[in-house]
N, C-alpha and C positions, 0 to 999 in steps of 0.2 A: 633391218632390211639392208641387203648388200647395195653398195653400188652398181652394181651389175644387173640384177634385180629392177633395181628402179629402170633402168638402160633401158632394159627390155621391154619392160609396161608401158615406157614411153614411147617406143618404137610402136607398141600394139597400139595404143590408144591413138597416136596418129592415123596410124593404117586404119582402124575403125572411123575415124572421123571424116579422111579423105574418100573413104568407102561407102559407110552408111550412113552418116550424120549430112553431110552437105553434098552428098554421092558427084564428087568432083572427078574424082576418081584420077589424079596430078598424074600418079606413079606408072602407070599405062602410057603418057605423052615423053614423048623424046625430047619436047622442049623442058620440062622436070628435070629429065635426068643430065641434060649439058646445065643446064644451074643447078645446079646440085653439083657437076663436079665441079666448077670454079668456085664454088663454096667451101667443098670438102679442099680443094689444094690450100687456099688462104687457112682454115682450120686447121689444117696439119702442120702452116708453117708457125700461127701464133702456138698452137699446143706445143710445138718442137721447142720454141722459145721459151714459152713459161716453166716445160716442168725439165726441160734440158739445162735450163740455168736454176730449178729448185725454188721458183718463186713460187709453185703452185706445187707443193705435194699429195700425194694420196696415200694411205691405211693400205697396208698391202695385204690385210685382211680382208680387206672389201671389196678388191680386184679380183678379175680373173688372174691378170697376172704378164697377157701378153699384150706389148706395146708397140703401139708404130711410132715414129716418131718421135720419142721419148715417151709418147701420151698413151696413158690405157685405153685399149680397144673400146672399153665403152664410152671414151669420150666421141669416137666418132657415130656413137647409138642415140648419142645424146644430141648429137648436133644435124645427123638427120631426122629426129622426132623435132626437133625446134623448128626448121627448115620445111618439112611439108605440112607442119600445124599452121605455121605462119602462111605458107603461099598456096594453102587450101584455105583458109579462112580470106585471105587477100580475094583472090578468085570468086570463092561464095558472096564476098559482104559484092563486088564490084557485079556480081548478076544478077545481084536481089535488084540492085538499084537500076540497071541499064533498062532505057526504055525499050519497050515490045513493038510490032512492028505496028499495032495502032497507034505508038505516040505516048502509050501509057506505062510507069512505072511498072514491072514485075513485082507481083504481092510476093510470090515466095522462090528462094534459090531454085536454081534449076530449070528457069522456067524462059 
């Protein structure tokens, strides 16, 4: 399996899990997407550093091939699937638990 490949299925399975699994639905909110870019600028600067000085190589086999940065484009497929699995799950576990407006714990996300 390519790294690109993977990129992708991770990008999917995020977008499923922010959608249908804890239907947070992040990607929709504008508060998301301005964290998300101050995540993506610090990621472009470490990726620029690691594979611009060759501390981090890639199989140019297994890239698509085009790079921002120095970094393959799937690094930033990968660093947004990390980013909204993380602050969709942050989000879910933090509503499962917030009390309801009787006083009582939420039995399930969403709620």
């Amino acid at each position: 399996m390519t790294y690109t490949l993977t990129a992708v299925l991770g990008v999917l399975a995020a977008l499923v899990v922010d959608r249908y699994v804890t239907r947070r639905r992040l990607v929709t909110r504008r508060s998301f997407w301005l964290a998300y870019a101050i995540v993506l600028f610090f990621q472009l600067v470490v990726n620029g550093l690691l594979t611009g000085l060759e501390i981090v190589r890639y199989d140019p086999a297994r890239i698509v091939g085009l790079r921002i940065a120095f970094a393959p484009v799937e690094d930033l497929l990968f660093g947004f699937a990390m980013v909204l699995l993380t602050l969709t799950t942050w989000v879910w576990a933090g509503s499962a638990r917030a009390p309801s407006a009787d006083g009582h714990a939420a039995r399930r996300a969403g709620r």
